[in-house]
C-alpha positions in Angstrom: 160.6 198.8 15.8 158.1 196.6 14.9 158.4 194.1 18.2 158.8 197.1 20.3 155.4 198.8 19.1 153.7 195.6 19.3 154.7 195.6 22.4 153.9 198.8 23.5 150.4 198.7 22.1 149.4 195.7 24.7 149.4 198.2 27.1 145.8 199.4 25.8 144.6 195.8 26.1 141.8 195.6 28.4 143.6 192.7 30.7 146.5 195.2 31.0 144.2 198.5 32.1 141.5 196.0 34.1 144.7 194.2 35.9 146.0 197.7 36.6 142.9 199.0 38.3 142.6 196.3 40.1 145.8 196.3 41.4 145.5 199.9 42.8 142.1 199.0 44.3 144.0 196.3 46.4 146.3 199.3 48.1 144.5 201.7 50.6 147.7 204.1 49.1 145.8 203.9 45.5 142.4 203.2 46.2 141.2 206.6 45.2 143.2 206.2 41.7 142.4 202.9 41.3 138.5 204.0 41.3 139.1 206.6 39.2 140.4 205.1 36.9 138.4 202.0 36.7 135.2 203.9 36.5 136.6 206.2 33.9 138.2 203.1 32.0 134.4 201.7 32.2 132.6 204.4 30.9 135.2 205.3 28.2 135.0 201.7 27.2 131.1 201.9 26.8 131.7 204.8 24.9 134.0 203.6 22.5 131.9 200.6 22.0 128.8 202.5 21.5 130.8 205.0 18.2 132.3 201.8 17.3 128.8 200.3 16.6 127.4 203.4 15.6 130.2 205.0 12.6 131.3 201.8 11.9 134.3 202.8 10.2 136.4 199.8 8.8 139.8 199.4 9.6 143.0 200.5 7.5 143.2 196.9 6.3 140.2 196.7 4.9 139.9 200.3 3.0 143.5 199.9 1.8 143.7 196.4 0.3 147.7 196.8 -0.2 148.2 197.6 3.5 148.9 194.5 5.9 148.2 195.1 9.8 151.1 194.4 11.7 148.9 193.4 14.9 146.1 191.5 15.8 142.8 193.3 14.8 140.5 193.2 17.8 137.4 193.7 15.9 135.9 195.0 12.3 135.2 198.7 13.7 138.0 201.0 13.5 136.7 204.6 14.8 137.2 205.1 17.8 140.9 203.4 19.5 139.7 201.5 22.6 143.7 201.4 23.0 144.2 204.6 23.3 141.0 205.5 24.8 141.8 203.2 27.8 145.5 204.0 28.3 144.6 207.8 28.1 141.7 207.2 30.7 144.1 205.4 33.1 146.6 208.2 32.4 144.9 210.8 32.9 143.4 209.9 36.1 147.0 209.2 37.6 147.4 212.8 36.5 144.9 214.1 38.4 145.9 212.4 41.4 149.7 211.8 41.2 150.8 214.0 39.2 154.2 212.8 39.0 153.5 209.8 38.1 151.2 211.4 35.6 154.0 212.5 33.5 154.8 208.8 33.1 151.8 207.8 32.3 150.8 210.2 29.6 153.7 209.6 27.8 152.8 206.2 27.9 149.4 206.8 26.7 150.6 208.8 23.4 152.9 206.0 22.7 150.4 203.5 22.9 148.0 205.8 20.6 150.9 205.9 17.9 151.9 202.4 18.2 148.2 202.0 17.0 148.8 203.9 13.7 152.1 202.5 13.2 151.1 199.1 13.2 147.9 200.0 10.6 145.2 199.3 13.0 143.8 202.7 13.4 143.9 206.3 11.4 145.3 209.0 13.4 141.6 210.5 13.8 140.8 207.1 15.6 143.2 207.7 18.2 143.1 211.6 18.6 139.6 210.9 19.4 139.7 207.9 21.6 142.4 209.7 23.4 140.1 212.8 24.1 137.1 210.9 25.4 139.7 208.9 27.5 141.0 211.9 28.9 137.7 213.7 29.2 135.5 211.0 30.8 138.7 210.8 33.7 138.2 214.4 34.0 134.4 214.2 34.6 134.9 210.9 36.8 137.5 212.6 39.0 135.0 215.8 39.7 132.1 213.5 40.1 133.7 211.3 42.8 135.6 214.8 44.7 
C-alpha cells in the first residue's frame, strides 16, 4: 500500500498538473479545459503558497517526533495540501466541462488528498481545505472565462 500511495500522491506534483494542462492546451478538443484548469491550478497554487507562508503550520513530522513521513516533504509548511489543492483544481474543472470524465477525475483527486494523510505529510484539515479552494477557485475560473 505504501508504493501504491506514493505513487498516487505524484499525481498532485506540479510537473504532473502543469504537464497535464499543457497537454490539453495543445488539442483544439481541450483547449477550453486545458485553460481552465491551468488558470485555476495557478491561482489555487498562489493561494496555497500565500496560507502556507502565512499559518505556517509544521508538518506531521515535525509536531510528532515518533511519526516518520513516508514521502518526500516538499517544504516546512504543512497547512494547506498543494497536492490536493492542485489535483482538485484540475478535477474539478474537467467536471465542469466533461463531466464524464469528471467522475474520473474527482475520484482521483480524493485519492491523491488521502494518499497525503496516509503517507504523514499532511493532517486531514490540510487537505479538506486545499481541496475546497481547489475546487472553488475552478468554480470561479470557469464562470469568469464563460
Amino acid at each position: 500500500m505504501d508504493r501504491v500511495l506514493r505513487a498516487v500522491t505524484h499525481g498532485g506534483d506540479a510537473t504532473i498538473t502543469i504537464g497535464l494542462t499543457l497537454l490539453l492546451l495543445a488539442f483544439p478538443g481541450t483547449r477550453h479545459l486545458g485553460c481552465v484548469a491551468g488558470v485555476a491550478n495557478l491561482f489555487s497554487h498562489l493561494l496555497v503558497q500565500a496560507l502556507k507562508r502565512t499559518v505556517v503550520r509544521p508538518r506531521p513530522t515535525a509536531m510528532l517526533p515518533h511519526v516518520t513521513a513516508l514521502a518526500n516533504i516538499p517544504d516546512h509548511f504543512s497547512f494547506p495540501s498543494g497536492h490536493a489543492c492542485a489535483s482538485m483544481a484540475l478535477a474539478m474543472a474537467t467536471v465542469l466541462i466533461t463531466p464524464a470524465a469528471g467522475t474520473l477525475a474527482l475520484l482521483l483527486a480524493f485519492l491523491i488528498g488521502a494518499s497525503r494523510v496516509y503517507l504523514r505529510v499532511h493532517y486531514v484539515t490540510d487537505v479538506v481545505v486545499g481541496q475546497a479552494l481547489g475546487a472553488a477557485t475552478a468554480v470561479v475560473v470557469y464562470v469568469t472565462l464563460a
